[in-house]
C-alpha positions in Angstrom: -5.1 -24.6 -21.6 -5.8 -28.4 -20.8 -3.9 -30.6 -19.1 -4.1 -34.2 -17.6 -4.4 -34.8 -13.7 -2.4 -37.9 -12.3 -5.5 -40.1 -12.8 -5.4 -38.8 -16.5 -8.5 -36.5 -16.7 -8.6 -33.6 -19.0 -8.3 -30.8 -16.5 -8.0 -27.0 -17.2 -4.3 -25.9 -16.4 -4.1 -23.2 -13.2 -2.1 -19.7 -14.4 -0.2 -18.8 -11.8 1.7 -15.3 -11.2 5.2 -14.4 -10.0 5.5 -11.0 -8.4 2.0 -10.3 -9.4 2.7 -10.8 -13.2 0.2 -13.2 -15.0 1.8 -16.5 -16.5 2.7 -15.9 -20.3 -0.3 -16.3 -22.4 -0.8 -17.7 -26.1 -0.5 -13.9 -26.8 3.2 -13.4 -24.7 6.5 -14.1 -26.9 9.3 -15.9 -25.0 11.0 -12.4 -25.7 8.2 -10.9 -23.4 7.7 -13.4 -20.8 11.3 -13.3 -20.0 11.5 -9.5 -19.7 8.7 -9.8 -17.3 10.3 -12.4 -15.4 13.4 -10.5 -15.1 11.5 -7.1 -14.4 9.6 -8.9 -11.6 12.6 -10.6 -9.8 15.0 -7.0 -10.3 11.7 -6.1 -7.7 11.6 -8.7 -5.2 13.9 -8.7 -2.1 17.2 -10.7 -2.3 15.9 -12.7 1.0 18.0 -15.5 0.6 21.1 -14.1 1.6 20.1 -11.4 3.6 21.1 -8.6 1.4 18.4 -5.7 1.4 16.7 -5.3 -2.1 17.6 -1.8 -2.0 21.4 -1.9 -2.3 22.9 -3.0 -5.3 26.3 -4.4 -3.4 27.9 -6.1 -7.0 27.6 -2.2 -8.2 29.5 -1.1 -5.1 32.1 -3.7 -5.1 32.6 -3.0 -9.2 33.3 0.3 -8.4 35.6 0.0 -5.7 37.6 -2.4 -7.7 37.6 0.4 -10.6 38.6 3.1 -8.2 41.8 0.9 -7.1 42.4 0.4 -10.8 42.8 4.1 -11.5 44.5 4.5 -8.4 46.9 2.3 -10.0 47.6 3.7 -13.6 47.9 7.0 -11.9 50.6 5.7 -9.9 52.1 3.6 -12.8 52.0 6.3 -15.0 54.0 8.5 -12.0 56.8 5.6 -12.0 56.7 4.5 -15.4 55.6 1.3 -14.8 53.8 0.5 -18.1 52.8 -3.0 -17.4 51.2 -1.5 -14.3 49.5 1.1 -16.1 48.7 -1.8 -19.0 47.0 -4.2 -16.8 44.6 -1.5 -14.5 43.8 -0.2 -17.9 42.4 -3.3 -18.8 40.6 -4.1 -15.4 38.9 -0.8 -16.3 37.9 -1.3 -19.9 36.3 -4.8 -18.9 35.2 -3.8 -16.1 31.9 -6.8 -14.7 28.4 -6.0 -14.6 26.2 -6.7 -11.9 24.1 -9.7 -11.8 21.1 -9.3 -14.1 18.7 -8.8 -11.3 20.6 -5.9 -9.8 21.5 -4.1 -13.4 17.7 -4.7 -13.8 17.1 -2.6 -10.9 19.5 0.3 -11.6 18.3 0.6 -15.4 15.0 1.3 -13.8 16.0 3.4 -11.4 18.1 5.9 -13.4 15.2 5.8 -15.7 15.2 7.9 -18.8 18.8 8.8 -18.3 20.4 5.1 -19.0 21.4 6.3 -22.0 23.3 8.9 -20.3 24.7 6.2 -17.8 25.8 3.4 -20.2 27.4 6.5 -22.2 29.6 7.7 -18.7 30.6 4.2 -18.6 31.4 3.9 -22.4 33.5 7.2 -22.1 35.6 5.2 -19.3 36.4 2.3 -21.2 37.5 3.6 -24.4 39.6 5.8 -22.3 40.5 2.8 -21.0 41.4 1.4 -23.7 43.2 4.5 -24.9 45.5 4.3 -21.7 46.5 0.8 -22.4 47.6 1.4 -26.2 49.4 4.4 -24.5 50.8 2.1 -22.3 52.1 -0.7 -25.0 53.6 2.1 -26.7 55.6 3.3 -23.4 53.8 6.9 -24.1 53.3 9.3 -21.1 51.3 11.9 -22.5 49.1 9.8 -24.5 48.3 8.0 -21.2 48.2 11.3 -18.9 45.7 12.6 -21.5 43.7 9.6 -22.0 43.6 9.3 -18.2 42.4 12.4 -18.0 39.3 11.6 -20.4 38.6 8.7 -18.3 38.4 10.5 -15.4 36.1 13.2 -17.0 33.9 10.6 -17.8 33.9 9.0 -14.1 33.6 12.7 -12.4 30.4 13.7 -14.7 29.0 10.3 -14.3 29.5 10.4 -10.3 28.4 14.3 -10.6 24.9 13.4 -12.0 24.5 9.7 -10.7 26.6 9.4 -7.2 24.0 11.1 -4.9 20.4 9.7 -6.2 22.3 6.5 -6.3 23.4 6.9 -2.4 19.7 8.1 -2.0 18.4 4.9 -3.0 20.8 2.3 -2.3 22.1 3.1 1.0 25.6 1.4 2.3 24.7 -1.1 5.1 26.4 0.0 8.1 
């Protein structure tokens, strides 16, 4: 590739690399250079606000937040309280992701089994979902037994996931 310098000579333009990844290429699609961008920052520490490049602390947070959500349709179901039941439904079935950078890293760290992952989580929110239409409807045992399918999706998700995942990500203490 050729450029012009500030005194307007025809100079070879420098490649540079991020991460170790050459710059795209005639031969890179935009597709491609942006995977590789991604791939290469999902690797590099998160230095600029301390966080260590190990944990994924969105993921953590998400499921907290999701935990407290099924804490709460259990209990809404208990007391009736359909709205209650309604709305954690929904804070389950749309549920964030994390930041690109950090689903980045977790799709490569559960490897071959992201299908399996995405699937657990699938499971959950069309359970989910299930538990709010339950819940418009004012129906207890639709909503125990949808609850129940969600939570058979988080318990095998958390049986085959939770431990690697604490392996590699450890809580900061």
């Amino acid at each position: 590739m050729k450029g012009e310098n500030r005194a307007g000579r025809r100079v070879a333009a420098e490649r540079h690399s991020v991460a170790g990844i050459p710059a795209p290429g005639r031969y890179w699609t935009g597709a491609a250079a942006a995977l590789a961008a991604c791939l290469a920052l999902a690797n590099l520490p998160a230095v600029a606000d301390g966080a260590d490049a190990r944990e994924p602390p969105a993921l953590r947070g998400i499921m907290l937040d999701l935990d407290g959500a099924r804490q709460a349709i259990a209990d809404g179901i208990a007391r009736e309280d359909w709205r209650a039941v309604a709305e954690a439904a929904r804070r389950i079935a749309e549920h964030p992701q994390p930041p690109l950078a950090e689903k980045m890293r977790i799709l490569a760290f559960v490897g071959s089994d992201a299908g399996r992952f995405r699937g657990y989580d699938r499971q959950a929110r069309e359970a989910a979902r299930a538990i709010g239409k339950a819940a418009r409807r004012q129906d207890r045992p639709a909503a125990a037994a949808a609850f129940a399918a969600m939570q058979d999706a988080c318990i095998a998700c958390h049986a085959t996931f939770r431990k690697p995942f604490q392996e590699r990500f450890p809580a900061r203490r």
